[in-house]
DOFI-386216 format. One record per residue: residue in one letter; x, y, z of N, C-alpha, C in turn. Coordinates in nm, 3 decimals, m for minus. Atoms other than C-alpha are relative to their C-alpha. Layout:
r=A n.X=X n.Y=Y n.Z=Z ca.X=X ca.Y=Y ca.Z=Z c.X=X c.Y=Y c.Z=Z
...
This chain:
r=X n.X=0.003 n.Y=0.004 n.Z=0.144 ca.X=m3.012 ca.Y=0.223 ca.Z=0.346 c.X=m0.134 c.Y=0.055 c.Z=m0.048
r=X n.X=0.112 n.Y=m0.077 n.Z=0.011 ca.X=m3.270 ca.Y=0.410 ca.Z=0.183 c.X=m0.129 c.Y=m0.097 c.Z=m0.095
r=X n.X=0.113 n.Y=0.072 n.Z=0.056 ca.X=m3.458 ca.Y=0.127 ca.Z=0.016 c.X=m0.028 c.Y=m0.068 c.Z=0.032
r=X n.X=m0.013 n.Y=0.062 n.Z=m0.090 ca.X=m3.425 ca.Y=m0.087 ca.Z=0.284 c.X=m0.146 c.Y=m0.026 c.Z=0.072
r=X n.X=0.116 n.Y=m0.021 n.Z=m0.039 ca.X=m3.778 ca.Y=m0.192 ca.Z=0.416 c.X=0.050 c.Y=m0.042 c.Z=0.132
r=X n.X=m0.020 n.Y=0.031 n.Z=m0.128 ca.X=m3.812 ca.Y=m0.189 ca.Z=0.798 c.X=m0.019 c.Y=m0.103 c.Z=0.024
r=X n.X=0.003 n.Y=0.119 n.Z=m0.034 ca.X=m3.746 ca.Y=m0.487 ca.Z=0.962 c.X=0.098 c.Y=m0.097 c.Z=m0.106
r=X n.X=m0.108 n.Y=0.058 n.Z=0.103 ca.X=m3.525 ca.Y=m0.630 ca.Z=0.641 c.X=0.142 c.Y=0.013 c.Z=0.049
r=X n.X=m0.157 n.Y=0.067 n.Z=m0.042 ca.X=m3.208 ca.Y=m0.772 ca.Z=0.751 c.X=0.107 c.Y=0.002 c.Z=m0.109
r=X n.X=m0.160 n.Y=0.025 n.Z=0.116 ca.X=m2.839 ca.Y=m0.758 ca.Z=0.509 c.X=0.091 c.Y=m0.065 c.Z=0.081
r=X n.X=m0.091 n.Y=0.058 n.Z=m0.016 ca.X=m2.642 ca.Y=m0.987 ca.Z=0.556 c.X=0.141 c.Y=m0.031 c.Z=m0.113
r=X n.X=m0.073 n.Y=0.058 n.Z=0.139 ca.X=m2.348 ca.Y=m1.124 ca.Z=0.365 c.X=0.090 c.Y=m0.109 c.Z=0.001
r=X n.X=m0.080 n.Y=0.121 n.Z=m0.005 ca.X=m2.087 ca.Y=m1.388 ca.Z=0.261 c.X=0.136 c.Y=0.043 c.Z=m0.061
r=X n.X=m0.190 n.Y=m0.034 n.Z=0.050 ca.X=m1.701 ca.Y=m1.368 ca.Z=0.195 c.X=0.072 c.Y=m0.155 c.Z=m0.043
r=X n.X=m0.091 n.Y=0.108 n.Z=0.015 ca.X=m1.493 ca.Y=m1.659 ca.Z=0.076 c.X=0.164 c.Y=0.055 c.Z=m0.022
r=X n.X=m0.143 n.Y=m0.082 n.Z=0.023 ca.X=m1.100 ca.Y=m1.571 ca.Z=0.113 c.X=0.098 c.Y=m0.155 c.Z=m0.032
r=X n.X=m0.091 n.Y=0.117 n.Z=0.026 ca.X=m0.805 ca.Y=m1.824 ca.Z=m0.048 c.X=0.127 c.Y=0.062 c.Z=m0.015
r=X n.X=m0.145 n.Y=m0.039 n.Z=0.021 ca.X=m0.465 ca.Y=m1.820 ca.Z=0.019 c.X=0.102 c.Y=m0.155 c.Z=m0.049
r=X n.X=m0.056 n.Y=0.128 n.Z=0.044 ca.X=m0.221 ca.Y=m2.058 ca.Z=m0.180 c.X=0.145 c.Y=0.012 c.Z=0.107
r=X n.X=m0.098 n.Y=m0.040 n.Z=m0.069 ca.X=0.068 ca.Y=m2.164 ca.Z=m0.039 c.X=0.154 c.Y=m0.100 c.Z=m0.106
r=X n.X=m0.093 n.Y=0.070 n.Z=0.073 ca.X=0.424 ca.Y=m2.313 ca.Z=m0.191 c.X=m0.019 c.Y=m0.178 c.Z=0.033
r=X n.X=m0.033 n.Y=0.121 n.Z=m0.043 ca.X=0.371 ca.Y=m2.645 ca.Z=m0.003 c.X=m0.084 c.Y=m0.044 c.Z=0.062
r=X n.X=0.133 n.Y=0.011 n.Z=m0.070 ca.X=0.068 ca.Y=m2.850 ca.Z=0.121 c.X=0.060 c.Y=0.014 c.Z=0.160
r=X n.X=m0.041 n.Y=0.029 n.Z=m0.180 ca.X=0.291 ca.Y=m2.867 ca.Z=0.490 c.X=m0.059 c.Y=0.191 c.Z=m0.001
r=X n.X=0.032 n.Y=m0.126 n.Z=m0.046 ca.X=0.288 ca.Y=m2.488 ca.Z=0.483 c.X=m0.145 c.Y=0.051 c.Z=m0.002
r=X n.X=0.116 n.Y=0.008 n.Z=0.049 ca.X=m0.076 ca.Y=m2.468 ca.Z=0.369 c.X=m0.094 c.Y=m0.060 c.Z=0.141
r=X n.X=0.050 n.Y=0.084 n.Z=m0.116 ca.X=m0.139 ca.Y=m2.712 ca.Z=0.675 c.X=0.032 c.Y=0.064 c.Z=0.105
r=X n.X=m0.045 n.Y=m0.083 n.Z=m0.101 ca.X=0.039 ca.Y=m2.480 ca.Z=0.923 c.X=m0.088 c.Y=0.102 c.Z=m0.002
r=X n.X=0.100 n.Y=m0.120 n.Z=m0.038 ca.X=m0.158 ca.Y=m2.205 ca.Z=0.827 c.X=m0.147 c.Y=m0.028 c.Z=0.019
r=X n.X=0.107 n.Y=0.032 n.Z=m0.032 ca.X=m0.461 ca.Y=m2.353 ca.Z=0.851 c.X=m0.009 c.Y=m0.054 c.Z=0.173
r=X n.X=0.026 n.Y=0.030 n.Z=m0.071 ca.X=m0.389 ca.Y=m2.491 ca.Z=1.152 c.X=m0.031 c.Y=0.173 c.Z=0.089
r=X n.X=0.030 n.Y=m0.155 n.Z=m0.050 ca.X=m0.317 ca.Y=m2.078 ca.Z=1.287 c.X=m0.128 c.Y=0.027 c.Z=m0.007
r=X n.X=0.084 n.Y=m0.036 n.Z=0.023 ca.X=m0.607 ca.Y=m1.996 ca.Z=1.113 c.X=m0.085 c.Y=m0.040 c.Z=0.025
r=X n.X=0.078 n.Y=0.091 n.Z=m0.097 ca.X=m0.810 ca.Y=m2.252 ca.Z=1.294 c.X=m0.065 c.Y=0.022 c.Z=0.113
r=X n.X=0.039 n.Y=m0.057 n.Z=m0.129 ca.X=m0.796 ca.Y=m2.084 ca.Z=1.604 c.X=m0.036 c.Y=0.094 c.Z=m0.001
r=X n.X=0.080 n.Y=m0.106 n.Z=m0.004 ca.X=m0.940 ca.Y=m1.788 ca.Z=1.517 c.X=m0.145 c.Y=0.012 c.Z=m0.075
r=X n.X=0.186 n.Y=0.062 n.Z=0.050 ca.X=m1.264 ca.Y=m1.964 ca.Z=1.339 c.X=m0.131 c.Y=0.055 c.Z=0.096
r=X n.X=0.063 n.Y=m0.019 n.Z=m0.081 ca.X=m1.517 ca.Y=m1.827 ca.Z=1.539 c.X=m0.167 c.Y=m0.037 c.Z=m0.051
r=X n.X=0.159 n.Y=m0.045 n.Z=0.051 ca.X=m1.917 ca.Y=m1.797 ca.Z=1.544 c.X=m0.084 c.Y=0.047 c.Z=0.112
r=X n.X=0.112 n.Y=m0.094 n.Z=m0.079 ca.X=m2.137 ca.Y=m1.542 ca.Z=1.690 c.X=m0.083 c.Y=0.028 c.Z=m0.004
r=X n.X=0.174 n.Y=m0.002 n.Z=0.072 ca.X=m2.500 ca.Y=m1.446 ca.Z=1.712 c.X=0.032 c.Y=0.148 c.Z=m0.126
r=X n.X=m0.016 n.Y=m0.124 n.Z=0.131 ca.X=m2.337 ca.Y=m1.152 ca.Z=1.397 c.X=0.053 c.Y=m0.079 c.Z=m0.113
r=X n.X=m0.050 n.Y=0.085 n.Z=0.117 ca.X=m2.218 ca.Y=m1.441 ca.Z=1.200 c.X=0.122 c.Y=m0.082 c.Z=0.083
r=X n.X=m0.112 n.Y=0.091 n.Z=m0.066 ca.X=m1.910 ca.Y=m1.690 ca.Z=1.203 c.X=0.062 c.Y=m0.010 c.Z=m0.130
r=X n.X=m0.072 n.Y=0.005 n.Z=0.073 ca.X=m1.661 ca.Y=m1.814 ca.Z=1.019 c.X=0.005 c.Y=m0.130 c.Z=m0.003
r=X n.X=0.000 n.Y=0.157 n.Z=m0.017 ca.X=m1.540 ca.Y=m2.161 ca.Z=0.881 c.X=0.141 c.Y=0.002 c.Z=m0.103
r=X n.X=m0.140 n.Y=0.008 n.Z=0.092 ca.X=m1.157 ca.Y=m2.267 ca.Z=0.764 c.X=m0.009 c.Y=m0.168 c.Z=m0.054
r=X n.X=0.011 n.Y=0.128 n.Z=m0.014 ca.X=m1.106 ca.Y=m2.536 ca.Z=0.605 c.X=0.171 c.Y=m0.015 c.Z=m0.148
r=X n.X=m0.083 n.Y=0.049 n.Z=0.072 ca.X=m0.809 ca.Y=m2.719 ca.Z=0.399 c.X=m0.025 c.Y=m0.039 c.Z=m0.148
r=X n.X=0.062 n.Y=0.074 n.Z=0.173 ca.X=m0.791 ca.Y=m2.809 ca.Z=m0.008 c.X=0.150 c.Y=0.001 c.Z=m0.031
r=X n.X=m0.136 n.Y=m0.021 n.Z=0.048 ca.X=m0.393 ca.Y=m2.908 ca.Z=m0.072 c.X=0.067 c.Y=0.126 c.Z=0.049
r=X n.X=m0.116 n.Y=m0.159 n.Z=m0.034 ca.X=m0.181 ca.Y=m2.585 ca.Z=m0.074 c.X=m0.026 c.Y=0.103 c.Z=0.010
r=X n.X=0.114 n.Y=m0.117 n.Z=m0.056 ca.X=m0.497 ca.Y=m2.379 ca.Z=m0.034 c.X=m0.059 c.Y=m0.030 c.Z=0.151
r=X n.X=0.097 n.Y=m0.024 n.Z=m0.129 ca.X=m0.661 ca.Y=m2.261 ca.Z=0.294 c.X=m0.092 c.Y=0.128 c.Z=m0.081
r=X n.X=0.142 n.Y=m0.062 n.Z=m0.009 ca.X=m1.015 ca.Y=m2.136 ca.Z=0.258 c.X=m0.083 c.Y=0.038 c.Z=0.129
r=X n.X=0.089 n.Y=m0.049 n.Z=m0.115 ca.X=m1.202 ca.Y=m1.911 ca.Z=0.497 c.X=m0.096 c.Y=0.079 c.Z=m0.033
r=X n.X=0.130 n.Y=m0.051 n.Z=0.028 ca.X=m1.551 ca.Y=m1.881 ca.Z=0.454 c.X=m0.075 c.Y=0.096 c.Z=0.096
r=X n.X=0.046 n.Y=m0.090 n.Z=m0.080 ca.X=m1.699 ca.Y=m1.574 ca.Z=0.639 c.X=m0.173 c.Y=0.002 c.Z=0.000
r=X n.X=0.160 n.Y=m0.085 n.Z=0.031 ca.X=m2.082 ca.Y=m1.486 ca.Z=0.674 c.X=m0.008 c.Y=0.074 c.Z=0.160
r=X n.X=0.022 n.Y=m0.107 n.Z=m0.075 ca.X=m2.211 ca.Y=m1.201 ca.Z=0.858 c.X=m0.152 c.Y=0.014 c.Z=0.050
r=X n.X=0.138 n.Y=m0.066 n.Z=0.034 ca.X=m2.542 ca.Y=m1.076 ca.Z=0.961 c.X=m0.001 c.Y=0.152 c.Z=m0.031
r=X n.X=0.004 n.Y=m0.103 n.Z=0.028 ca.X=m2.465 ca.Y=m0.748 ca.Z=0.909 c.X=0.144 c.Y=0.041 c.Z=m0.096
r=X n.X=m0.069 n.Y=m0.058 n.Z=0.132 ca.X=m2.236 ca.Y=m0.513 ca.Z=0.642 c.X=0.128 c.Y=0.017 c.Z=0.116
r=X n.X=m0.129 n.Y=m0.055 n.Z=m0.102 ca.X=m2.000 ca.Y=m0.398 ca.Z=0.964 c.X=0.064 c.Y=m0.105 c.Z=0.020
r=X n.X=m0.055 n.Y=0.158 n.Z=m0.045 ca.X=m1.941 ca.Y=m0.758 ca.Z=1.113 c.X=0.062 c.Y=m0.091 c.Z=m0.129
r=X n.X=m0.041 n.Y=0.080 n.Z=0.055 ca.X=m1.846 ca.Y=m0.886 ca.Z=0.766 c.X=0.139 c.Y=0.031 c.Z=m0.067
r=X n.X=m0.145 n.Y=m0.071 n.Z=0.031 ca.X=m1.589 ca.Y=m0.598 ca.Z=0.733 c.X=0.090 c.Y=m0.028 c.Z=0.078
r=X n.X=m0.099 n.Y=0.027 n.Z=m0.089 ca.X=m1.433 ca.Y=m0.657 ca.Z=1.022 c.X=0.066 c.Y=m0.089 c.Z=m0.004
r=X n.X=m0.036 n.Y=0.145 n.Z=0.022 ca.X=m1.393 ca.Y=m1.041 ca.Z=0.977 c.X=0.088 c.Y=m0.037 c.Z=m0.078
r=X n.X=m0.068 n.Y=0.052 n.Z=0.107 ca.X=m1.287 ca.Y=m1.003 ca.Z=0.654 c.X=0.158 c.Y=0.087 c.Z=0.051
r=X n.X=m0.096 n.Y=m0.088 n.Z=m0.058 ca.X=m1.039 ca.Y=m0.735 ca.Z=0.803 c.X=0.122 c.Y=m0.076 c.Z=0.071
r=X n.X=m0.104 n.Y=0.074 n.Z=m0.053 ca.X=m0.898 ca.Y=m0.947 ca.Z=1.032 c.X=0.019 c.Y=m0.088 c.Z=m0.045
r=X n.X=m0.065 n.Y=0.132 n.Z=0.056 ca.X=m0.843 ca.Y=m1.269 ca.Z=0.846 c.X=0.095 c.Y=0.042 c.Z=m0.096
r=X n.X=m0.086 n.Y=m0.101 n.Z=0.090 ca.X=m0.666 ca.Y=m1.049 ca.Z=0.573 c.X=0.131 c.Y=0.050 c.Z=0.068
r=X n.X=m0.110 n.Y=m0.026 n.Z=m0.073 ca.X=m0.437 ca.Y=m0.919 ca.Z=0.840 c.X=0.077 c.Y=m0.161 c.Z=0.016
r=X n.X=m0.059 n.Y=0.140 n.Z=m0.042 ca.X=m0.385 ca.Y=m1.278 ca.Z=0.946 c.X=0.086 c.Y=m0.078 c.Z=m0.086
r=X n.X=m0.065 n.Y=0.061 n.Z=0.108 ca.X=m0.318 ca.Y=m1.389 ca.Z=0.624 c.X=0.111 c.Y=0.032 c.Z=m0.054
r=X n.X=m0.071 n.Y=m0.080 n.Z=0.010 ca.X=m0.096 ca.Y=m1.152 ca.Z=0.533 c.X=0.149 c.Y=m0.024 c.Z=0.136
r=X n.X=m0.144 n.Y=0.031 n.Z=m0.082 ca.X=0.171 ca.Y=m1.189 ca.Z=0.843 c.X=0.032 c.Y=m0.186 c.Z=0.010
r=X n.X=0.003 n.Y=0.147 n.Z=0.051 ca.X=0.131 ca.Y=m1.586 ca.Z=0.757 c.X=0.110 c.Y=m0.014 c.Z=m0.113
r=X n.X=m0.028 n.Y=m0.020 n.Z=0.150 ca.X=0.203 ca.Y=m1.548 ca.Z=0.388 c.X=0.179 c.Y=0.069 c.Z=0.032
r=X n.X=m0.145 n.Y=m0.032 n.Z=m0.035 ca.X=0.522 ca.Y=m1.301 ca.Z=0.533 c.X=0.096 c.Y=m0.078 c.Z=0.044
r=X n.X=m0.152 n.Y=0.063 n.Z=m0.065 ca.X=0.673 ca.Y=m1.578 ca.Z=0.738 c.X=0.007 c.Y=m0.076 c.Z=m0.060
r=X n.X=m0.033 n.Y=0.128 n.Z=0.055 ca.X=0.630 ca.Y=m1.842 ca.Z=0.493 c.X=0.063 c.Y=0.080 c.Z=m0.088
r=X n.X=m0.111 n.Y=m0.027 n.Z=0.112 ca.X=0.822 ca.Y=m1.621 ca.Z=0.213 c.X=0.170 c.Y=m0.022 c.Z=0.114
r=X n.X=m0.100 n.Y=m0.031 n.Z=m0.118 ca.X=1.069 ca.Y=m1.528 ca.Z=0.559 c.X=0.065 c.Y=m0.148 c.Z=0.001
r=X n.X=m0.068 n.Y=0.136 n.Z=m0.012 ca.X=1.158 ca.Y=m1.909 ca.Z=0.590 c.X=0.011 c.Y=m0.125 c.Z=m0.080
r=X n.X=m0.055 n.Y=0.106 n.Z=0.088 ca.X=1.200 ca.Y=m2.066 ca.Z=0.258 c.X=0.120 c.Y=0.099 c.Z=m0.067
């Protein structure tokens, strides 16, 4: 980055929410989404439950690692979200 002083670190933060029709389904996906919680020395992640919402809080240390994260939980969410329309 060009204004970037050497040695200055970017990091960042993501918060992602997905509702769902039903706190059970809401609880299923969180549980999925559970297992892919991770944390690395580039950041981590953290899921957590609120009723018929699942929340997944991302941070990164860097701009790449927070794309990716967010990348894949988005995917995740997304074929989730498909099977819960798929089976009501």
């Amino acid at each position: 980055m060009p204004n970037e002083k050497p040695g200055s670190k970017v990091s960042g933060e993501a918060t992602l929410r997905l509702n769902f029709s039903s706190p059970a389904s809401a609880k299923a996906a969180y549980h999925a989404l559970l297992q892919e919680a991770d944390f690395s020395h580039r950041g981590g992640s953290r899921v957590s439950l609120e009723g018929r919402s699942v929340i997944v809080e991302i941070s990164a240390d860097d701009p790449v690692s927070l794309r990716a994260s967010i990348n894949s939980y988005l995917r995740l969410m997304h074929i989730i979200k498909t099977v819960e329309q798929d089976t009501d």
